[in-house]
C-alpha positions in Angstrom: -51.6 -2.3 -10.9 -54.4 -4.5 -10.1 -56.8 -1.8 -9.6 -60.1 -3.9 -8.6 -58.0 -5.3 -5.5 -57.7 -1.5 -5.2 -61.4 -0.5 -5.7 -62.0 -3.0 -3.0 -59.9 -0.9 -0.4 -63.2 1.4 -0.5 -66.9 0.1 -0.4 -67.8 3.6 -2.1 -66.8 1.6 -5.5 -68.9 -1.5 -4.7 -72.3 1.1 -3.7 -71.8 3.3 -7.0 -71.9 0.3 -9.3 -74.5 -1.6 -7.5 -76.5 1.7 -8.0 -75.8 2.1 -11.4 -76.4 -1.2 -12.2 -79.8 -1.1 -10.3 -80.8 1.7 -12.8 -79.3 0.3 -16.0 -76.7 3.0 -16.3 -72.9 2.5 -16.8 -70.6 4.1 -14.8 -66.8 4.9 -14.3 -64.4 6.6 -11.9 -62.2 9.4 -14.2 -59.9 12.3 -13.5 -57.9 12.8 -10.9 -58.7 10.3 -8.5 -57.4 7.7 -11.0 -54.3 9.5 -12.2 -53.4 9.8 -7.9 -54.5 6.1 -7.8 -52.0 5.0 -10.2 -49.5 8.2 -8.6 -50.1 6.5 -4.8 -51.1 9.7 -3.9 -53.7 10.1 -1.4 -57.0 11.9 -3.1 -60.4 12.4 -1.5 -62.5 13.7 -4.6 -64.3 11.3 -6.6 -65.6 11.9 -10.3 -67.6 9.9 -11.3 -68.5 9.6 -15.3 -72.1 7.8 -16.3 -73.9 7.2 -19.4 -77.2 9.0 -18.0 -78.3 11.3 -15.8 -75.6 11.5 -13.2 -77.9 13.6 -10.7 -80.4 10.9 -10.8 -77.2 8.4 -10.3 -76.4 10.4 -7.1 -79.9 11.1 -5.6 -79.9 6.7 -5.5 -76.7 6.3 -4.3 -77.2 9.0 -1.4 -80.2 6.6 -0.8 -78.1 3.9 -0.5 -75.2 5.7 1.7 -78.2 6.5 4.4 -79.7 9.6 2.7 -76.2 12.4 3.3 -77.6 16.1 1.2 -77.1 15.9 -2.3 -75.7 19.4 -4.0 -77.0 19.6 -7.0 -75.7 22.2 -10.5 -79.1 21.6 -12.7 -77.3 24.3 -15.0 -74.0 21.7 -15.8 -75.8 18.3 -14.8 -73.8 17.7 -11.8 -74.4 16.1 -8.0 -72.1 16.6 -5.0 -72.1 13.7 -2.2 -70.1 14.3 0.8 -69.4 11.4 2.5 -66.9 10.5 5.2 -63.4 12.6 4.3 -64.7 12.4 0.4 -66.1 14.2 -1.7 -68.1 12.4 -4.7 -69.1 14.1 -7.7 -71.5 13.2 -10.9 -72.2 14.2 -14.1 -73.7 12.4 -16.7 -70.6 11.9 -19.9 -70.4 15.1 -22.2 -69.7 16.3 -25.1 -68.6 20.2 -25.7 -68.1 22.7 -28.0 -67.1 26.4 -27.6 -67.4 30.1 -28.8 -64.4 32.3 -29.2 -65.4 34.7 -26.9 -66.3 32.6 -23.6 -64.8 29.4 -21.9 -67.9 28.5 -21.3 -68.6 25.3 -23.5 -71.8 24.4 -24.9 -72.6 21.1 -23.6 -73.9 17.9 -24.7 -74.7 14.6 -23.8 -72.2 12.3 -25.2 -70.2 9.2 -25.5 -67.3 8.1 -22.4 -65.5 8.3 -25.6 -66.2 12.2 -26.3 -66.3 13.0 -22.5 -62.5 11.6 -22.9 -61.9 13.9 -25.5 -62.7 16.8 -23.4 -60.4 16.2 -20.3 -57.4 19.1 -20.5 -55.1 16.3 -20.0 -54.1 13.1 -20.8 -53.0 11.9 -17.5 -56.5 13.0 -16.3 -58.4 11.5 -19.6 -58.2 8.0 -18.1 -61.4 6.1 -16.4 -62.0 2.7 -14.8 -64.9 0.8 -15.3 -67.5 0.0 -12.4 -69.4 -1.8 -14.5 -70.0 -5.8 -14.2 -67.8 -7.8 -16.7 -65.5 -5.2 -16.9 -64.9 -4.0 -13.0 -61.6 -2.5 -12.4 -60.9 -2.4 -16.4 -58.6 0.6 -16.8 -59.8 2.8 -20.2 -56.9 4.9 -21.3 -56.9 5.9 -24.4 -54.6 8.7 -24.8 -51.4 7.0 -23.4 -51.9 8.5 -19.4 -50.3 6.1 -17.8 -47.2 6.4 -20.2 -46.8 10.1 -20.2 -47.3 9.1 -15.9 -44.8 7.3 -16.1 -42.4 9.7 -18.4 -44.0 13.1 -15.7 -45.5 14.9 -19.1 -48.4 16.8 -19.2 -49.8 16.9 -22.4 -53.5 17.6 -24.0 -55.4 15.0 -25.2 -56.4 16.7 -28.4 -54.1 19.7 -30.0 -53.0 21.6 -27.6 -53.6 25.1 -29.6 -57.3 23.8 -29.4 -57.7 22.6 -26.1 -56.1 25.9 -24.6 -58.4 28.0 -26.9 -61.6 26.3 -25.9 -60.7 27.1 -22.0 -57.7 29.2 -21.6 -57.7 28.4 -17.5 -56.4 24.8 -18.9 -53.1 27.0 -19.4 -52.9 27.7 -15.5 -53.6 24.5 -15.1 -51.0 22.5 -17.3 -48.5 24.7 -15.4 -50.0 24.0 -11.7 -50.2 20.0 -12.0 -46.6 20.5 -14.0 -45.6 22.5 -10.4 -47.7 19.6 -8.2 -46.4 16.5 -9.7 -42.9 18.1 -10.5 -44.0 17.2 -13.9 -42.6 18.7 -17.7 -44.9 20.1 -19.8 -44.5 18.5 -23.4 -42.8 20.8 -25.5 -46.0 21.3 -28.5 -48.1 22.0 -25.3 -45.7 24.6 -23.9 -45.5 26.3 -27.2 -49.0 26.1 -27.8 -49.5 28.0 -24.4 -47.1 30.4 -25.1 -49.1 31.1 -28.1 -52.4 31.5 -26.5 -51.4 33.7 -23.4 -54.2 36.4 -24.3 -57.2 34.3 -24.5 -56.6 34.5 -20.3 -58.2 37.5 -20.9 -61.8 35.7 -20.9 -61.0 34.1 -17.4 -62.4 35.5 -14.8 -59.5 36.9 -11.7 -61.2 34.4 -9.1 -60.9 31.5 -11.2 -56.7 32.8 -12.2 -56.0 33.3 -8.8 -57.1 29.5 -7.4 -54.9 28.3 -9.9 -52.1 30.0 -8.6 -52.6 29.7 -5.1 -52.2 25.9 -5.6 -49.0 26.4 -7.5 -48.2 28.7 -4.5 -48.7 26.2 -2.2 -46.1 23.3 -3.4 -43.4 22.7 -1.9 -41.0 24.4 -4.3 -43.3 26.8 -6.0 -40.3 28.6 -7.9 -40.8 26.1 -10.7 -44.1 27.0 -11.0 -43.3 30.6 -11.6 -40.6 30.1 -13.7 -42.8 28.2 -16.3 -46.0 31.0 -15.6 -42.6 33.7 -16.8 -41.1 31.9 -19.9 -44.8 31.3 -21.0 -45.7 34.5 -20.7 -48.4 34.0 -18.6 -47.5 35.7 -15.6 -47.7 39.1 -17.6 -51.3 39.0 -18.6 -52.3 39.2 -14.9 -49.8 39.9 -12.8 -47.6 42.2 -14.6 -45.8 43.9 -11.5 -44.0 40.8 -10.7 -42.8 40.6 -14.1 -41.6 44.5 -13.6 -38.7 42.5 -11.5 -37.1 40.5 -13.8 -33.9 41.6 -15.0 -30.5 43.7 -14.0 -29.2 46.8 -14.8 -25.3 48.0 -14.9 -23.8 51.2 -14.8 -19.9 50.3 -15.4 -19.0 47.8 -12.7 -22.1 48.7 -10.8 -25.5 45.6 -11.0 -27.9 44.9 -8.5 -29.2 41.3 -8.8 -32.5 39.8 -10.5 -35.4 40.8 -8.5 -37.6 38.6 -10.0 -35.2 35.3 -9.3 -34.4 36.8 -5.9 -38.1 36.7 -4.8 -38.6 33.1 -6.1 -35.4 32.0 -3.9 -36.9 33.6 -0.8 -40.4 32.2 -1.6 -38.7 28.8 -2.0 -37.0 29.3 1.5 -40.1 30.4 3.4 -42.2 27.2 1.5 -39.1 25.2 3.8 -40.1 26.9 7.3 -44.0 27.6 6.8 -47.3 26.0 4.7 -49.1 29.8 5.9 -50.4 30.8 2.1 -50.5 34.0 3.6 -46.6 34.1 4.7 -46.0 32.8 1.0 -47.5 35.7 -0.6 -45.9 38.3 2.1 -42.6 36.6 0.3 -43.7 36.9 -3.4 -44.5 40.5 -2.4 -41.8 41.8 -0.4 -39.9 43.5 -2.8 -42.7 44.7 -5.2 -41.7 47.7 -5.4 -38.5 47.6 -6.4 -38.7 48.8 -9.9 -40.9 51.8 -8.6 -38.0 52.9 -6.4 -34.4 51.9 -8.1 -32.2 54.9 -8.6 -28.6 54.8 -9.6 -26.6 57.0 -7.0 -22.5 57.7 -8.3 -20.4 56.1 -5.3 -23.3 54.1 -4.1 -24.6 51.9 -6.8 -28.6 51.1 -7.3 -30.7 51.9 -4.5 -33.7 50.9 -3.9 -34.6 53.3 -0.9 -37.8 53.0 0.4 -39.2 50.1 -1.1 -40.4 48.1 2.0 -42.9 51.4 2.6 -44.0 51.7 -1.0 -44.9 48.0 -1.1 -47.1 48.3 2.1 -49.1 51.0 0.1 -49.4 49.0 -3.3 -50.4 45.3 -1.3 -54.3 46.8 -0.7 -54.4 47.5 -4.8 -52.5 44.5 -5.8 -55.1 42.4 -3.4 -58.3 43.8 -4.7 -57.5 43.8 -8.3 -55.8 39.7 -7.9 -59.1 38.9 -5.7 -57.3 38.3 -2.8 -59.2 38.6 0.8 -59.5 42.4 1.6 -59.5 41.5 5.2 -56.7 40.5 8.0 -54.7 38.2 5.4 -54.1 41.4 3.6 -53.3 43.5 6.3 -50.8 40.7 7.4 -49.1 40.7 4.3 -48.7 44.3 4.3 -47.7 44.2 7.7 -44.7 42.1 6.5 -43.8 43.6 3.7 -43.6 47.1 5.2 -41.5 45.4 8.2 -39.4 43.3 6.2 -36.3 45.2 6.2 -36.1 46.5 10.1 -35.0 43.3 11.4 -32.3 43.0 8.9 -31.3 46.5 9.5 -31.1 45.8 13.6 -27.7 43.4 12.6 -25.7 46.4 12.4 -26.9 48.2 15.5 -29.0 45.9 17.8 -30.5 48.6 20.6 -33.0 47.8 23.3 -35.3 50.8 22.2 -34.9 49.5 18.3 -35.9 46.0 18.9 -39.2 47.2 21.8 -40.5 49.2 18.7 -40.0 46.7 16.3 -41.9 43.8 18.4 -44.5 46.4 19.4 -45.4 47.1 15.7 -45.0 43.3 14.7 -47.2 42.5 17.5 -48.0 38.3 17.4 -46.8 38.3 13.6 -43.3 38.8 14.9 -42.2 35.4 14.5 -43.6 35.4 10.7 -41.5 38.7 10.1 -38.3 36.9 11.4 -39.1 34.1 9.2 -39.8 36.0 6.2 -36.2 38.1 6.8 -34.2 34.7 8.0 -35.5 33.9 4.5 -34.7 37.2 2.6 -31.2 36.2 3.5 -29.8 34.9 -0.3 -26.5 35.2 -1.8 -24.5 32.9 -4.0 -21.5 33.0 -1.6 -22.8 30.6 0.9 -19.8 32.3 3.6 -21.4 35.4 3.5 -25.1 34.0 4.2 -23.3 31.9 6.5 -21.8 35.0 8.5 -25.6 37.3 8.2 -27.4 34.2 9.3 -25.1 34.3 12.7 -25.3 38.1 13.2 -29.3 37.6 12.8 -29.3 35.0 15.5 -28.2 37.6 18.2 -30.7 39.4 17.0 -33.5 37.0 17.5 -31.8 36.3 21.1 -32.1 39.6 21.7 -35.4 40.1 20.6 -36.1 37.2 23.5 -34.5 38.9 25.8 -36.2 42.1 25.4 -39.5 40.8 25.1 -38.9 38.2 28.3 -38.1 41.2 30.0 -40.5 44.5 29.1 -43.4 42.3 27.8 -43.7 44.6 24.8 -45.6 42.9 22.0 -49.3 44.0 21.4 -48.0 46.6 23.8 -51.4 48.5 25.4 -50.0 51.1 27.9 -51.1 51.0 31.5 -52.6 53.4 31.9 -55.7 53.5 29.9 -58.0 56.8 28.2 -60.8 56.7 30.8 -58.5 56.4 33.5 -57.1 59.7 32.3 -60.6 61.2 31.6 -61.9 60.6 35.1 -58.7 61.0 37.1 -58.1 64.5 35.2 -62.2 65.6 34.8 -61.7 66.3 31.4 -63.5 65.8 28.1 -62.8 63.1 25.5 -59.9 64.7 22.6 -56.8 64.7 21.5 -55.2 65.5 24.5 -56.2 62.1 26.0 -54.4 60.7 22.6 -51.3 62.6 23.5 -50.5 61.6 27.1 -51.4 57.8 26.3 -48.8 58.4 23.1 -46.3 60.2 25.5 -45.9 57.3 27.4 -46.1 54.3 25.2 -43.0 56.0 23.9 -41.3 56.6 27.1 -42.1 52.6 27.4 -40.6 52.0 23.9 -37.8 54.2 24.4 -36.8 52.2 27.8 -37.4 56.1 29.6 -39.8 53.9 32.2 -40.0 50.4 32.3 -43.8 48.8 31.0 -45.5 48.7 34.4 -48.6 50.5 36.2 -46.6 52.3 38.9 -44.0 54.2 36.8 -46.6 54.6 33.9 -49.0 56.1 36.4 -45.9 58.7 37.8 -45.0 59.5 34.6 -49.1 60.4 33.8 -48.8 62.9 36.2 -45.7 64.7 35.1 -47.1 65.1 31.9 -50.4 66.0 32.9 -48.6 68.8 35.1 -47.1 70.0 32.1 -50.2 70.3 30.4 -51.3 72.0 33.1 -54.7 69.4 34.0 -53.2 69.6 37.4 -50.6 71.5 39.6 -47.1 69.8 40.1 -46.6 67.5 42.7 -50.8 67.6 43.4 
């Protein structure tokens, strides 16, 4: 690859090393932008590795790009630029060293050399010069491109060392490995497998960005799988590891959980890039192990799961770090609701699918997506033959909702109405009559309109006794 032609592509290059030179620094691009360069893969951060002060480097260049705010980290001797779609970062070329009991390395200034050494990888170890005499000169010096070209992550240095130092380089071996559909060199595997517990010194927020990344590739199974066999997954997210395996009782098994939920994952990642979707997925049957009972005649059962799972998303959120707000209530949502659809195959009723749509409200269409991808079997007839039966229901559910407008259903008649019409006070009787005839509405008693909601009001507030019959 003839990467000055490829510099060239972006007059970013030409400012930074007319900069540099200006100031009698050196500088190079490293990291990822160069491993996507050589990858074709589009990439809009830019590191950028000098012999110097690298906030001084970016305060000039800013200058010279017409003065855009410069972000500065005083504590790690970095500078942020945003400029256009990219974001360019500085630092001046470290050194580091560590203590057993933080990630956090002591830094130094250093050589390009020893800020090589440092990289978690090899594929991201490599650097191109911006420097004149040697522009566009590709620096690799722990075989990148090679192990590029054979898709092999592996540490620059030994890999028991490099995951010790910063054991979030673990979560990260496995998420470029899940990215780049990459294989993790066999010493580096082991050595993660060895070093599982120093996660214990990462903080949650900096875990769970890791794996929402590896959540968000296209086939995020893979990803999983690798966090499993590690041994990984278990030092912070231990309830998905509850699902992993199968019990028998004679000729009686139910199947892997834990494979189960990664197949369904998979098949949502093919109908939906919604993070939040993704996780209502990897979530749906949490609770499975909580609730699986062995019942002579029957088999396992896992009776009630869907509701138990609703309960345990809030606590699995806030100790992960996930967003206590309406992602979280989605994704319990989903996972409470998961298995009514499904159920409605056997026994599609207007009444059924009017409650269903009312309590999915506008996340109806992420249910159905969630269940059409719940749907897994090794015999591909019989997914074949539920996948039909669970088109009628979604034509029905069209039907019903083309007809009785019931989603985000809000009945008709509304509290004050009843307050003023009936010169009452504000309680629980109010709460009753609206409730009364939301489910006369749901139950397909009166059809979702003003004048038969309004009739059926007074009936009820007759029976109450607010007002005489007939009045």
């Amino acid at each position: 690859m003839n990467f000055e032609a490829e510099l060239h592509k972006n007059t970013i290059f030409q400012t930074v090393s007319e900069v540099a030179k200006s100031i009698q620094v050196e500088v190079y691009v490293v990291g990822g932008f160069v491993r996507d360069l050589i990858l074709t893969r589009p990439c809009k951060d830019i590191d950028f590795v000098c012999l110097g002060s690298g906030i001084e480097l970016a305060t000039r260049v800013a200058e010279k790009l017409g003065n855009p705010q410069v972000t500065v980290f005083k504590n790690f001797g970095t500078a942020m630029i945003k400029e256009s779609d990219y974001e360019l970062e500085f630092v001046g070329a470290r050194k580091e060293s560590y203590r057993q009991e933080s990630r956090k390395p002591i830094v130094e200034d250093g050589t390009l050399q020893e800020d090589q050494h440092r990289r978690d990888f090899t594929i991201n170890a490599m650097a191109i010069s911006l420097n004149a005499g040697s522009y566009g000169e590709l620096l690799d010096p722990f075989q990148g491109v090679d192990h590029l070209k054979k898709k092999m992550i592996k540490t620059p240095l030994e890999p028991s060392i490099t995951f010790s130092d910063d054991p979030l380089r673990m979560m990260r071996a496995i998420r470029f490995a899940a990215q780049l559909n990459f294989d993790i060199e066999p010493d580096t595997f082991d050595a993660i497998t060895k070093n599982t517990e120093r996660l214990k010194i990462v903080s949650m927020e900096r875990i769970i960005v890791e794996l929402n990344k590896i959540i968000m590739v296209p086939k995020p199974s893979y990803g999983f799988k690798l966090l499993f066999h590690s041994g990984l997954l278990k030092e912070f997210f231990p309830e998905m590891v509850a699902l992993y395996g199968v019990d028998s009782v004679g000729n009686n098994a139910h199947k892997d959980n834990f494979f189960h939920t990664l197949q369904v994952l998979d098949n949502v990642c093919k109908m939906s890039d919604d993070l939040w979707l993704r996780w209502a997925a990897i979530l749906h049957d949490i609770a499975k192990p909580l609730t699986k009972r062995y019942e002579e005649g029957h088999g396992f059962t896992f009776h009630g799961h869907e509701d138990k799972g609703g309960r345990m998303v809030p606590g699995l959120f806030r100790r992960l770090k996930l967003p206590m707000n309406d992602h979280m209530l989605f994704v319990q949502k989903l996972v409470r609701l998961h298995l009514r659809p499904i159920s409605l195959v056997k026994e599609v009723s207007d009444s059924a699918i009017r409650r269903l749509l009312f309590e999915a409200g506008d996340d109806i269409d992420a249910l159905m997506k969630l269940c059409r991808a719940d749907i897994t079997s090794k015999n591909m007839e019989k997914v074949t033959k539920f996948l039909k039966n669970f088109e009628q229901v979604e034509a029905k559910m069209k039907e019903v909702e083309a007809k009785d407008s019931i989603r985000n259903l809000q009945p008709p008649v509304t509290g004050d109405e009843i307050i003023n019409l009936f010169n009452v006070p504000p309680g629980r009787v109010i709460g009753e009559i609206k409730e009364q005839i939301k489910e006369a509405i749901l139950d397909g008693k009166i059809r979702n309109n003003r004048e038969e909601a309004y009739q059926l009001m007074l009936d009820i507030a007759a029976e109450k006794g607010l007002i005489k019959k007939h009045e």
